[in-house]
C-alpha positions in Angstrom: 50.8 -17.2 -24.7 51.8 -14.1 -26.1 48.8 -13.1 -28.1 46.8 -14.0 -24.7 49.3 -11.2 -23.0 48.5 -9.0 -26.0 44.4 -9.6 -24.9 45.4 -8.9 -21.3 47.2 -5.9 -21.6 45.2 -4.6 -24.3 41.3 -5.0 -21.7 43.9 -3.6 -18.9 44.6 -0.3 -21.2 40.7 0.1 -21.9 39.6 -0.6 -18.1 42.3 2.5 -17.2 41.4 4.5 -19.9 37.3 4.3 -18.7 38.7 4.3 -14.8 42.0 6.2 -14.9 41.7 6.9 -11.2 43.3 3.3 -10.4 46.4 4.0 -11.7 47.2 6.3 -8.6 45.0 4.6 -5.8 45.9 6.2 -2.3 44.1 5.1 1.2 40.8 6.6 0.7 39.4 5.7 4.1 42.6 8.2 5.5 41.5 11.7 6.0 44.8 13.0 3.5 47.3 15.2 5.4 48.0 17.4 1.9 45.1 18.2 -0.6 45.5 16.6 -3.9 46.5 17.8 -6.8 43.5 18.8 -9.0 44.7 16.7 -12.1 44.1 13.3 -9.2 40.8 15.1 -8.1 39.7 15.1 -12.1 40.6 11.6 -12.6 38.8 10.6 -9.6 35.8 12.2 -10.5 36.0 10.9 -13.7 36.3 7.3 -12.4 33.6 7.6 -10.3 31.1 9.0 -13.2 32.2 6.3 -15.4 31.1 3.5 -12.3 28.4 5.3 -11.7 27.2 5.1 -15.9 28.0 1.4 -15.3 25.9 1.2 -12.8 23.0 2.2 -14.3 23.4 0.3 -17.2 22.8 -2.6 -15.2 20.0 -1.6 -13.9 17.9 -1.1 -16.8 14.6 -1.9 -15.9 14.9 -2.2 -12.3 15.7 1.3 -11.9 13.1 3.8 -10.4 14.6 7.2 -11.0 14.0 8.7 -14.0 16.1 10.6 -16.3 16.9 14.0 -15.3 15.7 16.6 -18.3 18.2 18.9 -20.1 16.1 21.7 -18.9 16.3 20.7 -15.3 20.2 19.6 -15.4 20.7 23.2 -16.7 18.7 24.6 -14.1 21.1 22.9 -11.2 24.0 23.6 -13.0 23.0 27.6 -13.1 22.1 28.0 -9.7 24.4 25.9 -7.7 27.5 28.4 -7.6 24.8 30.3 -5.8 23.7 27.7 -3.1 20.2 29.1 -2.5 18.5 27.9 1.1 15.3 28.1 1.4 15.2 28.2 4.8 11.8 27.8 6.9 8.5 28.3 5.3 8.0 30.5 2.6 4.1 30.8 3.5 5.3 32.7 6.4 7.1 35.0 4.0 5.2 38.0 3.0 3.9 38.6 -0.5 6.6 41.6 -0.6 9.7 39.7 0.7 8.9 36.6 -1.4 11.5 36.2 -3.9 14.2 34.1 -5.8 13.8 30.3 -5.1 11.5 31.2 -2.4 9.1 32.6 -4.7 9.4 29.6 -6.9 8.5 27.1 -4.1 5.2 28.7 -3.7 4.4 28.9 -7.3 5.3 25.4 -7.4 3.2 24.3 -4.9 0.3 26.6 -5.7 0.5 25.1 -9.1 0.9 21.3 -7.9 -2.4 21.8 -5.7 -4.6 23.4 -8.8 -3.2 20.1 -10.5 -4.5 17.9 -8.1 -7.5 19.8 -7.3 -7.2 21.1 -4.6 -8.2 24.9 -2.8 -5.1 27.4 -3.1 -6.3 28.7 0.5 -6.8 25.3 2.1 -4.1 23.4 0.8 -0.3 24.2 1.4 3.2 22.6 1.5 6.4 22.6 0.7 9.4 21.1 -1.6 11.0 17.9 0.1 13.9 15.9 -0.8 11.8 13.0 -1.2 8.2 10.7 -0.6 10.8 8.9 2.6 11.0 12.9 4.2 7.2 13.6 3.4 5.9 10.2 5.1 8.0 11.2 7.7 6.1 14.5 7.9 2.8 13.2 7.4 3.8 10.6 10.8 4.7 13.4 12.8 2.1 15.6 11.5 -1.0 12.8 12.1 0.4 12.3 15.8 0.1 15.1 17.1 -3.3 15.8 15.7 -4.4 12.3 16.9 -2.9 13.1 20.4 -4.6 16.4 21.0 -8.4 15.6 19.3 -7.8 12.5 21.3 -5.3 13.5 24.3 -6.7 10.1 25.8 -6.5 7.7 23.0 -4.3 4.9 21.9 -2.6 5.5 18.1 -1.8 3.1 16.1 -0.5 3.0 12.1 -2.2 0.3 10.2 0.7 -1.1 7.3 0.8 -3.9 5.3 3.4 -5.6 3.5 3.9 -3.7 -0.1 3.9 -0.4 2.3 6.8 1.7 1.7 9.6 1.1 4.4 9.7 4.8 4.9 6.2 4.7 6.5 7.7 2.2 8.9 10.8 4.3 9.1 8.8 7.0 9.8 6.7 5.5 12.6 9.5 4.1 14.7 10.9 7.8 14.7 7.6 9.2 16.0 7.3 6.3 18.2 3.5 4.9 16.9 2.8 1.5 16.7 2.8 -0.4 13.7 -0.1 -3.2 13.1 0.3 -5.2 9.7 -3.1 -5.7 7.9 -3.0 -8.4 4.7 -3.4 -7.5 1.4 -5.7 -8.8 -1.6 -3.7 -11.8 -3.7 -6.2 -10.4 -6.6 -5.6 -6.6 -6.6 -2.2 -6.6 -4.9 -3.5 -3.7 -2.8 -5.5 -3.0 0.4 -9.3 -4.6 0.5 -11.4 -1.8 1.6 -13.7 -4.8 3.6 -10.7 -5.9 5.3 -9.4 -2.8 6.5 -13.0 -2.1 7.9 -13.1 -5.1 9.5 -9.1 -4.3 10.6 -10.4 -0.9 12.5 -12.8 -2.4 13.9 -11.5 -5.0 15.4 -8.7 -3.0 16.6 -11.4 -0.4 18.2 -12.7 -3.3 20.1 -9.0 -4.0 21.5 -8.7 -0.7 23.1 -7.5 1.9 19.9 -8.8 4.8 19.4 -6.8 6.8 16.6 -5.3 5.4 13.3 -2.2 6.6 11.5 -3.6 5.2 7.7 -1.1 5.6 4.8 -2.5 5.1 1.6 -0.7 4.1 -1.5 -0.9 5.5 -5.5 2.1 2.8 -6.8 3.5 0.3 -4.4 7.2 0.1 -5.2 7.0 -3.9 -5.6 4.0 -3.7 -8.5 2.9 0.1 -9.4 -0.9 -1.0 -7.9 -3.1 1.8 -6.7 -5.0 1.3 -3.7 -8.7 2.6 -4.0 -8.0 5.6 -2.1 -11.9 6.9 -2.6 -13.7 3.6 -1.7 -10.8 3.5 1.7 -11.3 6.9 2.8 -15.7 6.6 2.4 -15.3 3.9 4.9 -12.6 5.5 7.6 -15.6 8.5 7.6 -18.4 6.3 8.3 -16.8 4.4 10.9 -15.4 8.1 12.5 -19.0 9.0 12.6 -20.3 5.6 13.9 -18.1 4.4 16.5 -15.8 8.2 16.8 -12.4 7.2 16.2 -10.4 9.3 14.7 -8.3 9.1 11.2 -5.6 10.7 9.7 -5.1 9.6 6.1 -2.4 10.4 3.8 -1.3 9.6 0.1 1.9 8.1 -0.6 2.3 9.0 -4.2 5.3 8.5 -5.2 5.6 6.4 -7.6 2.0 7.4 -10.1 1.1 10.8 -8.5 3.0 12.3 -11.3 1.3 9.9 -13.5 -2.3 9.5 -12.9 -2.7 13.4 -13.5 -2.3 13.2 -17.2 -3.8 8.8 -17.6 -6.9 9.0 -15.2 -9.7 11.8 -16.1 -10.7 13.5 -12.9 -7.8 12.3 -11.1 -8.6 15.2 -8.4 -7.4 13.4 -4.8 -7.1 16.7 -2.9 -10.5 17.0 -3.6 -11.4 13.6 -1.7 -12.9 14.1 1.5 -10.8 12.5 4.4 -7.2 13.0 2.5 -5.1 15.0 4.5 -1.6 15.1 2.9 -0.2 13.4 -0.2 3.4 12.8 -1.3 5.4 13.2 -4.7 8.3 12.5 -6.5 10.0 14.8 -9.2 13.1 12.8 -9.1 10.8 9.6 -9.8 8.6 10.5 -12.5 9.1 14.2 -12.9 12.5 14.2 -14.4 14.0 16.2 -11.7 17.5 15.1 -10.4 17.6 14.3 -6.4 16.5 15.2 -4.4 13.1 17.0 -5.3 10.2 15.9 -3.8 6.9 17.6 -2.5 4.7 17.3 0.2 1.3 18.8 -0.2 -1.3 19.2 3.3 -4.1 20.7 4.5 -3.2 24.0 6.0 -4.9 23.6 9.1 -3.0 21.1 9.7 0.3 23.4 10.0 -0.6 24.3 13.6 0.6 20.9 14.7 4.0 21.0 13.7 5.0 24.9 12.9 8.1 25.9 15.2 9.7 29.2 16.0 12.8 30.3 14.5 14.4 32.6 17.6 17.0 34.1 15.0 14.6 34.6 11.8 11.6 36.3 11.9 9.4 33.8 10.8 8.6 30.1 12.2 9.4 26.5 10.3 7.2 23.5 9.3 9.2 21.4 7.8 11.5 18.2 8.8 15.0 19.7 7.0 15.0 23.0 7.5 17.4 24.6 5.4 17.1 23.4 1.9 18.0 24.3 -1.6 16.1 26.6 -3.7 17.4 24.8 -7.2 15.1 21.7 -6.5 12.3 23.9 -6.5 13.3 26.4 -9.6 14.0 22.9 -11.4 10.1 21.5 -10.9 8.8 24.6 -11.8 11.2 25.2 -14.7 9.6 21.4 -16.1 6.1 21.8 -15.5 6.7 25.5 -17.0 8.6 23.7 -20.0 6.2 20.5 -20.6 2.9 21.5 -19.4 0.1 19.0 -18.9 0.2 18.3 -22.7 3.7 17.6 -22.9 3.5 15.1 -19.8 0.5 13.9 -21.8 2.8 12.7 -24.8 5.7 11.8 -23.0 3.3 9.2 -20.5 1.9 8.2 -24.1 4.9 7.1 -25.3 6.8 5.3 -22.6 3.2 3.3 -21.7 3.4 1.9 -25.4 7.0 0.7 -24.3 5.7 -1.2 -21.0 2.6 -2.4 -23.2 5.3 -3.8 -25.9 7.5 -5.2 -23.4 4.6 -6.9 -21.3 3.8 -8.7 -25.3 7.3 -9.7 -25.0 7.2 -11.7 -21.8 4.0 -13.1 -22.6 5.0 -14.8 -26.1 8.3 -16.4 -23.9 5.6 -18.5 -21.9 7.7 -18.3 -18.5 5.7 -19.5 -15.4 4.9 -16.2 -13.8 1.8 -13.6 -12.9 2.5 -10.9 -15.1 0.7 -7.5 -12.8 0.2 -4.2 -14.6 -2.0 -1.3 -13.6 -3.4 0.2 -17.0 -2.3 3.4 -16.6 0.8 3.0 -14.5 4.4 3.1 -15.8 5.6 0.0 -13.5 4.7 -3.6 -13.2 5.7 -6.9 -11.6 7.0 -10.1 -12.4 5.6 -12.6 -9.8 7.3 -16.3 -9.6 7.6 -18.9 -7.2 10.8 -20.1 -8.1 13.8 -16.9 -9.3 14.1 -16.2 -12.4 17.1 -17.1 -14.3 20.5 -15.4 -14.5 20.5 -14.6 -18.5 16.9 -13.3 -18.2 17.7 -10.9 -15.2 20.8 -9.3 -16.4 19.1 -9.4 -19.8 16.8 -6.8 -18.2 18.3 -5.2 -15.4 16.4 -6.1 -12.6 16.4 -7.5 -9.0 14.2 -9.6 -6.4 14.7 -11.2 -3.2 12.3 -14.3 -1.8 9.7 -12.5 0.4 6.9 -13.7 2.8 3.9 -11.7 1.9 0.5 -11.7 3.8 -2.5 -11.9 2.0 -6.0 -11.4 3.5 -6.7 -15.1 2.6 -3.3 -16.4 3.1 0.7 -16.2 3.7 3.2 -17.2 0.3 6.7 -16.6 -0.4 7.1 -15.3 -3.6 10.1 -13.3 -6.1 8.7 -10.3 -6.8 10.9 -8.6 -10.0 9.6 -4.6 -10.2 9.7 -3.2 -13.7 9.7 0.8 -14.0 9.8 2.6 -17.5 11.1 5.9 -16.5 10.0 8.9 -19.1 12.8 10.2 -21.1 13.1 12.9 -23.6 
């Protein structure tokens, strides 16, 4: 008995040494009459970063974000006593005013578009704090295009299961219907046949205009959707039958990746795209939020507001937002180049390679789905996996109903992510 007390005592001393914030607990829900002492604000914080490393640990695998790099850390950590806002647009800015984190935005994004191929005067954008904000942009964007080339159509957003809940998100906000299409059981993407077949079908029903979010890595399985082959047939079917298309990239998830895997990975080039979303925090080893959206810049004129107190106007959703995300993506892709993102993809896609050899020699009854030059993949069972094996690894899945073009089957689907870390 008292060696067990011994034990007891001895894991309570190490829990409130690693959470020292429990030994003065007060009613956190309260809004406190007196501020705290900062020697209870310190332990507090400490606490919570010590939960928060926990946290993570758990995670392992199942965790999207990536690790934030020294560089960009720094970067936050000079800035932030500062609390740059970069307010508005900085293309309406001129060339002598532009400075500071505004100045940075725009040599991020001018430098994101030559990346992606696209034309420094056709293509614009801005820095979001996320691919969730930028599908919500490209929603509100598309609809208002849709609604004056086709002030007498009906709009729709054609979605299907693996599509990002944001999309959806954003759709309900801008108040477009959503009509769920299958995908292939093969390719775990959209089947460019069906979603011809889908538009047409839907044309014949009475709609006119399409919302059409595009994916480069579904969350669930890091899959690309043939965004080339997709976009061919929305453009032939405009010109047949004249409905009209607006079609947008959610990149997420491998539009920091296929860059430096794919040659001639060049999607602002691609006739038909309009807009395409990206994630620093994801894959760019930015902390959140740093996002970007990137759009055609004719496309501006739907959405652009005037600011009565600043003379300039605003096409963004937030508004007012900090400089430091933008003057961290720049400071990386400054820092790394396309050669350093080269080596650093490299070596984490020998890590997922490795641990896919793993999981095949254990002989578990599973699909094992991996794009070739993506950083995630996907478990898929039947029945869940078991307890040992998932906290072995750090991941998660619920049971979900997924539609395929051929069928319906409930299936766990387990997402794997190997985030790049220096």
């Amino acid at each position: 008995m008292k060696r067990t007390g011994i034990k007891i005592l001895f894991w309570k001393l190490l829990d409130y040494l690693e959470y020292p914030y429990k030994l003065v607990p007060d009613k956190e829900e309260l809004f406190p009459r007196f501020g705290n002492s900062y020697l209870k604000i310190y332990l507090w914080l400490y606490t919570l970063k010590n939960e928060i490393k926990e946290w993570k640990m758990n995670k392992k695998l199942g965790f999207l974000h990536c690790h934030p790099h020294p560089l960009a850390v720094n970067v936050w950590r000079s800035l932030i006593s500062l609390n740059p806002n970069n307010m508005g647009s900085w293309t309406q800015t001129g060339e002598e005013n532009l400075r500071g984190t505004m100045k940075a935005e725009k040599n991020l994004i001018m430098s994101m578009i030559d990346l992606l191929g696209g034309n420094k005067k056709g293509w614009t954008g801005y820095v979001t704090s996320g691919a969730s904000e930028a599908n919500l942009f490209a929603a509100w964007t598309g609809r208002n295009y849709l609604k004056e080339m086709s002030p007498k159509g009906t709009i729709c957003m054609i979605i299907n299961p693996l599509t990002h809940y944001s999309v959806k998100k954003a759709a309900d906000i801008t108040g477009i219907q959503c009509i769920e299409m299958g995908i292939d059981h093969n390719i775990w993407t959209i089947n460019p046949d069906v979603i011809r077949d889908k538009i047409k079908d839907l044309y014949n029903k009475g709609y006119t205009s399409f919302l059409v979010p595009l994916t480069l890595g579904y969350t669930q399985t890091g899959a690309n959707d043939n965004y080339k082959e997709i976009t061919n047939i929305l453009l032939n079917l405009q010109k047949k039958i004249g409905i009209k298309c607006f079609i947008w990239l959610d990149a997420a998830i491998n539009g920091l990746i296929l860059p430096f895997t794919e040659s001639n990975f060049f999607p602002l080039k691609a006739p038909g795209i309009n807009l395409i979303a990206l994630d620093f925090h994801k894959t760019g080893m930015c902390p959140i939020p740093s996002g970007i959206v990137l759009y055609r810049e004719n496309f501006k004129k739907y959405i652009s507001r005037k600011v009565a107190y600043l003379d300039q106007d605003d096409s963004t959703i937030s508004g007012s937002r900090s400089g430091i995300a933008a003057a961290a993506c720049l400071a990386i892709i400054k820092k790394l180049g396309k050669d350093g993102f080269k080596r650093l993809i490299g070596k984490t896609l020998v890590k997922k390679n490795k641990f896919i050899e793993l999981i095949e020699s254990l002989n578990l009854d599973m699909e094992i789905f991996s794009e070739e030059k993506s950083l995630a993949l996907a478990l898929i069972c039947k029945k869940p996996l078991s307890d040992i094996f998932i906290n072995k690894f750090g991941i998660y899945a619920k049971k979900w109903k997924y539609k395929f073009d051929q069928k319906s089957e409930s299936l766990y689907i387990y997402k794997i992510n190997f985030a790049l870390k220096i």
